[in-house]
NUGUVEX-434125 format. One record per residue (C-alpha): residue number from 1; y, x, z. Coordinates in Angstrom, 3 decimals. Example, Ala and Ser with C-alpha at 12.3 -4.5 7.8 and 13.67 -1.06 7.14 Angstrom:
BEGIN
+-----+----------+----------+----------+
:   n :        v :        u :        w :
+-----+----------+----------+----------+
:   1 :   -4.500 :   12.300 :    7.800 :
:   2 :   -1.060 :   13.670 :    7.140 :
+-----+----------+----------+----------+
***
This chain:
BEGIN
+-----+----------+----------+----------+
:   n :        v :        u :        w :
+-----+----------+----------+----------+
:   1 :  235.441 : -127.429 :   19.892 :
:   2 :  235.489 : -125.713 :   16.688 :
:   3 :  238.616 : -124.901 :   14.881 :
:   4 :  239.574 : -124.758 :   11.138 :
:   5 :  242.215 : -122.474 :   10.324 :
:   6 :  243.645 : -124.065 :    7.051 :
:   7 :  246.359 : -124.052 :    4.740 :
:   8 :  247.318 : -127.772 :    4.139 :
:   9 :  248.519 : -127.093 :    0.501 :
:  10 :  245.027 : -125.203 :   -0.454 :
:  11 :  242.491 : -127.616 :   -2.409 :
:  12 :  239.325 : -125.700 :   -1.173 :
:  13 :  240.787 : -126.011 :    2.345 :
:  14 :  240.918 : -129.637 :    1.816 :
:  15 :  237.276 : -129.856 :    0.474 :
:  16 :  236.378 : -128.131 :    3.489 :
:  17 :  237.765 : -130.438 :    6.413 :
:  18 :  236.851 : -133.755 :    3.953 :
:  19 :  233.358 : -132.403 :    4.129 :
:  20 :  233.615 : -131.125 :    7.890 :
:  21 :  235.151 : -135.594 :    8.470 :
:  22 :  232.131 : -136.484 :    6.290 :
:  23 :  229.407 : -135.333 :    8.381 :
:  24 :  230.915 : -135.847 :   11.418 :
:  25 :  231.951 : -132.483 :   12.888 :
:  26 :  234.644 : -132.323 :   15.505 :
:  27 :  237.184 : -129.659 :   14.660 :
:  28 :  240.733 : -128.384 :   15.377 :
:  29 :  243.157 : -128.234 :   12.705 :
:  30 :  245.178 : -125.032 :   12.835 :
:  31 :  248.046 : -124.304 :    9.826 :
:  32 :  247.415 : -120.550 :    8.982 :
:  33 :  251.172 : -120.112 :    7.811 :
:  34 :  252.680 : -121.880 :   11.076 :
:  35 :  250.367 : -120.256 :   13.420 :
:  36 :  248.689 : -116.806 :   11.729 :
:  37 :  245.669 : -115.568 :   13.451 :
:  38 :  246.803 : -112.531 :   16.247 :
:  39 :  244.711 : -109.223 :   15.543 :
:  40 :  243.195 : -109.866 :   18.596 :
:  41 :  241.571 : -113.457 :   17.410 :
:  42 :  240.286 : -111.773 :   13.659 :
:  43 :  238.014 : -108.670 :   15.412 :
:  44 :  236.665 : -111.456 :   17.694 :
:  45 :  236.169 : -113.677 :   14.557 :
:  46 :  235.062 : -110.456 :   12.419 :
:  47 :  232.788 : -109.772 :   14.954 :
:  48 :  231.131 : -113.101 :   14.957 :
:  49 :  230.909 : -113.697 :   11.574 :
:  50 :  228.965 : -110.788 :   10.088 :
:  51 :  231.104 : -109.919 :    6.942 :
:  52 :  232.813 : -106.852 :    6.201 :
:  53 :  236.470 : -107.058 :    7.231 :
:  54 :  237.666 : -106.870 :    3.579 :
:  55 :  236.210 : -110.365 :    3.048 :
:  56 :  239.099 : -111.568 :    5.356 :
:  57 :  241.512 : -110.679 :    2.906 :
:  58 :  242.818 : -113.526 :    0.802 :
:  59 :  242.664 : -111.261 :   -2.787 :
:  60 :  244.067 : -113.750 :   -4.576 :
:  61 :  247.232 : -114.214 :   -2.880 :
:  62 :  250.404 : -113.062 :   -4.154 :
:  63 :  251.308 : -111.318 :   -1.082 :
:  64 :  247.834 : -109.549 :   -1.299 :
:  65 :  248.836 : -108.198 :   -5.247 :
:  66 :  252.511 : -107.512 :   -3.914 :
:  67 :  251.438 : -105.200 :   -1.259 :
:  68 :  248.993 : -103.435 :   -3.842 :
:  69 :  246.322 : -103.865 :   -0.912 :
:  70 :  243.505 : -103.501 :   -3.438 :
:  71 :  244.296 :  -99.638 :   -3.537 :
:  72 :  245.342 :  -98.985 :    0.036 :
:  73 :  242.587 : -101.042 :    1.829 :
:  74 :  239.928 :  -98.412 :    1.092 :
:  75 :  242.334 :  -95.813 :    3.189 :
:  76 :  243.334 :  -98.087 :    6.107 :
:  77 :  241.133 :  -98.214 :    9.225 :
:  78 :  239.741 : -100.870 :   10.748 :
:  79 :  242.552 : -101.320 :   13.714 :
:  80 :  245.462 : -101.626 :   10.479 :
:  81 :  243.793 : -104.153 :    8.548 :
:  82 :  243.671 : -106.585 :   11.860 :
:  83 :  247.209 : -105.547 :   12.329 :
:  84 :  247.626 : -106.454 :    8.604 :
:  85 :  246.033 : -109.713 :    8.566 :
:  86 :  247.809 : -110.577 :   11.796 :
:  87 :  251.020 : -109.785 :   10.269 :
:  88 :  251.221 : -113.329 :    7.632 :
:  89 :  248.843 : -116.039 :    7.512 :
:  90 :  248.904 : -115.798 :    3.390 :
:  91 :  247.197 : -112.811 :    3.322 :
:  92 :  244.120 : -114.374 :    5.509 :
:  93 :  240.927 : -115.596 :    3.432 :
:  94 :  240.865 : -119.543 :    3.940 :
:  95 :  239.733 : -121.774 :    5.033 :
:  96 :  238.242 : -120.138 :    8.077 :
:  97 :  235.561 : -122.227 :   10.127 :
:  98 :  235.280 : -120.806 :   14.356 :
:  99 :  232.393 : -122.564 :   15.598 :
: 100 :  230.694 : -121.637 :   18.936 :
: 101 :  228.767 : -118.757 :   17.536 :
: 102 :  229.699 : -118.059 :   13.954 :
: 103 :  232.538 : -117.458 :   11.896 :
: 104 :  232.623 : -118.857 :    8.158 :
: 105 :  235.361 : -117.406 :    5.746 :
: 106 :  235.957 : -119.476 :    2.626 :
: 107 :  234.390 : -122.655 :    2.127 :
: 108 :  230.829 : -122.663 :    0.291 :
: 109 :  229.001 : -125.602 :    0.931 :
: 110 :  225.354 : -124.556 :    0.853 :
: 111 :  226.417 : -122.077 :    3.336 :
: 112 :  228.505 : -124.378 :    5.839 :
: 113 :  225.546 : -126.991 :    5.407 :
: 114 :  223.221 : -124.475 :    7.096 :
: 115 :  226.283 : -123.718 :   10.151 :
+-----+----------+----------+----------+
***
């Protein structure tokens, strides 16, 4: 089954499961905020889905400026992001698509066409 981790509120989240509905794909609707990914679920998801782990990182987020991630990121290693990410769901990149073999962060069509 494959899962999209969402934040009900976010408009490109909602473009993303109305296109998911509209072509018929079966998926699991998680709330990011409710239910934040564990460190343990974004290396699995990192691993699968070919980006660099700063692309998980929602860098428009208010939590994201607060934190002044932008300038620490660069020094943190790879085990303290995950522990980061895992620590509020607002600072995760969204929507997030977990299908069998491959992880999509962000919705862009073209590219979750091809998935």
């Amino acid at each position: 089954m494959n899962l999209l981790v969402m934040y009900p509120k976010c408009s490109t989240c909602q473009k993303a499961q109305k296109f998911l509905e509209t072509k018929g794909v079966k998926f699991e609707v998680r709330h990011i905020k409710e239910e934040n990914p564990t460190a343990q679920e974004l290396k699995a998801w990192h691993a699968k889905s070919g980006l660099e782990l700063k692309k998980f990182f929602n860098t428009s987020g208010l939590l994201y400026k607060e934190l002044q991630l932008k300038d620490k990121l660069p020094g943190m290693t790879q085990e303290e992001m995950y522990e980061l990410l895992a620590t509020d769901g607002m600072l995760v990149k969204r929507p997030i698509l977990v299908t069998e073999d491959k992880v999509l962060v962000g919705f862009r069509e073209k590219e979750w066409e091809e998935v």
